[in-house]
C-alpha positions in Angstrom: -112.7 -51.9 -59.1 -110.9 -49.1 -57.2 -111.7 -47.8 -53.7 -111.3 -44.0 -52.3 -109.5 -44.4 -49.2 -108.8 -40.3 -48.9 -110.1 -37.0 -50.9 -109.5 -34.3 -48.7 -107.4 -30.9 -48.4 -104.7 -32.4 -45.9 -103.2 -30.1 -43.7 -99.2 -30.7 -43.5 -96.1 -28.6 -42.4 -92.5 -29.2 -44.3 -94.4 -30.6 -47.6 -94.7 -34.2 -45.6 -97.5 -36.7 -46.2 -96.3 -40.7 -45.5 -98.3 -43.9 -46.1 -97.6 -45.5 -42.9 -97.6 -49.8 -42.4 -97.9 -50.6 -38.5 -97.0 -47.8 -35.6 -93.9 -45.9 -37.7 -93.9 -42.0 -37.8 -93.2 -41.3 -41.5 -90.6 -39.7 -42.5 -88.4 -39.0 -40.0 -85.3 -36.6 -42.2 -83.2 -39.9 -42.9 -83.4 -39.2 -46.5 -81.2 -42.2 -47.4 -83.1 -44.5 -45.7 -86.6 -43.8 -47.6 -84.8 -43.3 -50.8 -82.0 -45.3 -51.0 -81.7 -47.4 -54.5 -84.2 -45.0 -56.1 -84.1 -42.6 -59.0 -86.8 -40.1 -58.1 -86.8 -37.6 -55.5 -90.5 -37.3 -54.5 -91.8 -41.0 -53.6 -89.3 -42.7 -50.8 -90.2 -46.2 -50.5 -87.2 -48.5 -49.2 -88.2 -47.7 -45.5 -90.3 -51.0 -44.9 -92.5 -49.1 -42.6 -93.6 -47.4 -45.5 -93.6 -44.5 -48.0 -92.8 -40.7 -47.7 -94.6 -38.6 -50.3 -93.0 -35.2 -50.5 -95.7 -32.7 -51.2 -94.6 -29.4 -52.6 -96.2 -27.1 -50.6 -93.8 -26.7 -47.3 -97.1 -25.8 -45.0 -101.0 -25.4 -45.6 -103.3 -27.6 -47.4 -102.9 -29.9 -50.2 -105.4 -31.8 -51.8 -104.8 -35.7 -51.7 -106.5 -38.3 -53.0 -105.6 -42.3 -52.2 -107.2 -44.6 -54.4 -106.8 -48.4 -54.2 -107.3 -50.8 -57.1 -107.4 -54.1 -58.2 -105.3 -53.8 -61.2 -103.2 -50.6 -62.9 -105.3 -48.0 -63.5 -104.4 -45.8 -66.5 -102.4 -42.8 -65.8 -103.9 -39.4 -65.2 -104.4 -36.5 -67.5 -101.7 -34.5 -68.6 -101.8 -31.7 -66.7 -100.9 -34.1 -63.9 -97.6 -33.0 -64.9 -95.0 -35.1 -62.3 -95.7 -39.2 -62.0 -93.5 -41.8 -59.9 -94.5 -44.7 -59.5 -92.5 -47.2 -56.7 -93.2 -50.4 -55.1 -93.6 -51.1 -51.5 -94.7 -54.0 -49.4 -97.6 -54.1 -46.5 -96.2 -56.6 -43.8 -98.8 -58.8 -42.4 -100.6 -58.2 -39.1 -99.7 -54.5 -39.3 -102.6 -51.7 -39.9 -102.1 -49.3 -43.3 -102.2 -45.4 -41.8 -101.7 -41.7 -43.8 -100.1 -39.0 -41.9 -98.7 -36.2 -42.1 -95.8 -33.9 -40.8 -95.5 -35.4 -36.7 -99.0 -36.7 -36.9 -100.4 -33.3 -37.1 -103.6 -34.9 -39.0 -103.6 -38.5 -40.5 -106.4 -41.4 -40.8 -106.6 -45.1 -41.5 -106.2 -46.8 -45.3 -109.5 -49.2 -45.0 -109.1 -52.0 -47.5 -105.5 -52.1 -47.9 -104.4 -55.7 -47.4 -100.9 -57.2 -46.5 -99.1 -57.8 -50.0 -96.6 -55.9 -52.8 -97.8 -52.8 -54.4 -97.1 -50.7 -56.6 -98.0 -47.1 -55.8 -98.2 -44.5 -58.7 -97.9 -40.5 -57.3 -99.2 -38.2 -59.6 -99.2 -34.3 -59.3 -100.3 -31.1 -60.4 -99.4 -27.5 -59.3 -96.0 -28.3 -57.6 -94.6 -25.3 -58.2 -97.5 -23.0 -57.5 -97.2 -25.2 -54.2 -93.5 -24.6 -54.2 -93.5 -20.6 -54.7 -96.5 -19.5 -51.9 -96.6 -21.6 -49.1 -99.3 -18.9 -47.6 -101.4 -19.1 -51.0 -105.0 -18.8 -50.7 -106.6 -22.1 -50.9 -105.5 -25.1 -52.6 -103.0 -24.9 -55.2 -101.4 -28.1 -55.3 -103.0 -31.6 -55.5 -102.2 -35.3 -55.8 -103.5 -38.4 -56.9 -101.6 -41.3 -54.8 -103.2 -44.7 -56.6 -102.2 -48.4 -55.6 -102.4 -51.7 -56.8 -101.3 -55.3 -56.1 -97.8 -55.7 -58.3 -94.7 -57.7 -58.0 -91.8 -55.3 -56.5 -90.3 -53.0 -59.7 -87.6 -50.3 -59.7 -89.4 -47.0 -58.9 -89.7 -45.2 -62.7 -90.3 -41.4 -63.1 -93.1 -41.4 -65.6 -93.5 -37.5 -66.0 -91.7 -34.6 -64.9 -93.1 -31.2 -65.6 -92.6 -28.8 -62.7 -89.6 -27.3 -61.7 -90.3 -28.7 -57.9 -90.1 -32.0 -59.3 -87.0 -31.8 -61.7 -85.5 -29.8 -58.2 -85.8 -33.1 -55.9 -85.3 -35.9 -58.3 -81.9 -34.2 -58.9 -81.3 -34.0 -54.7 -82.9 -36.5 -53.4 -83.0 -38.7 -56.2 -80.5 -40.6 -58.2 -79.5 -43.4 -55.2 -79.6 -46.2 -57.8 
C-alpha cells in the first residue's frame, strides 16, 4: 500500500528541499555533514536530523512528489533519468517535516513512523531545471518514495542529466 504524503509545485530558492525528523532546518551548507560516507551527490542522508534533496532548479517551482510505502516499490519510468536511493533513520518521539530553502514553504509527512528507511529520489528534467532558473512553469520534477528497510549504502541507480553527473562528482564520492 503506498500513501501520498506531497504532490505539489514546491516553491524553493538554491535548489533545496530537506525531509526534516524533529525541529532541524535542513540543510544548512555543511556539505560534509549530510554527505559524508556517500557516493552520490544529490541525496545527503548522514545528518540524523534528516535528508537534504538537492533539486536542480536553483529558484522557482519544482514539482515533488513524497510517497510512502510498505514495501519497495518498483522504480520509475525511464525518462526518470537520475535515481539515488539512501537510507535514513526516523528517531522516535520526533515529528517527520518537508521544507524547503530557510523554511520558505514546507508541511508535515503524515504517516511516517519512527524506524529505518530507505528513500529512493528519482528525477526528471534536471538540467532543463539546471539551465533556466526563470523558466516558465514547471520543468523539473521528482518522485521522493520511502519504505521501511534495514540501513544500506546509498547506490546511484541512474544517472542521465548532466546536473546529476555534475554533483555526484562534487558533492559525491565521500565513501
Amino acid at each position: 500500500m503506498a500513501i501520498v504524503l506531497l504532490d505539489d509545485v514546491v516553491q524553493t530558492d538554491y535548489g533545496q528541499f530537506d525531509l526534516v525528523w524533529g525541529e532541524g532546518i535542513g540543510f544548512d551548507g555543511d556539505i560534509e555533514k549530510f554527505f559524508r560516507g556517500q557516493i552520490n551527490g544529490l541525496v545527503g542522508a548522514s545528518d540524523p536530523g534528516g535528508v537534504y534533496i538537492n533539486l536542480a532548479r536553483r529558484s522557482g517551482g519544482s514539482r515533488v512528489r513524497i510517497v510512502l510505502s510498505d514495501t519497495a516499490p518498483p522504480l520509475q519510468p525511464d525518462d526518470f533519468v537520475d535515481v539515488v536511493e539512501v537510507s535514513t533513520v526516523v528517531p522516535a518521539g520526533v515529528t517527520g517535516s518537508w521544507v524547503s530553502w530557510a523554511g520558505e514553504t514546507g508541511g508535515a509527512l503524515p504517516g511516517l513512523e519512527p524506524g529505518s528507511y530507505r528513500v529512493r529520489v528519482s528525477s526528471r528534467g534536471r538540467d532543463a531545471g539546471a539551465a533556466d532558473e526563470f523558466a516558465d512553469g514547471v520543468v523539473d520534477e521528482y518522485v521522493v518514495e520511502l519504505w521501511p528497510a534495514e540501513p544500506a549504502h546509498d547506490e546511484i541507480v541512474r544517472t542521465g542529466s548532466e546536473s546529476a553527473a555534475y554533483w555526484h562528482r562534487e558533492w559525491g564520492g565521500r565513501r
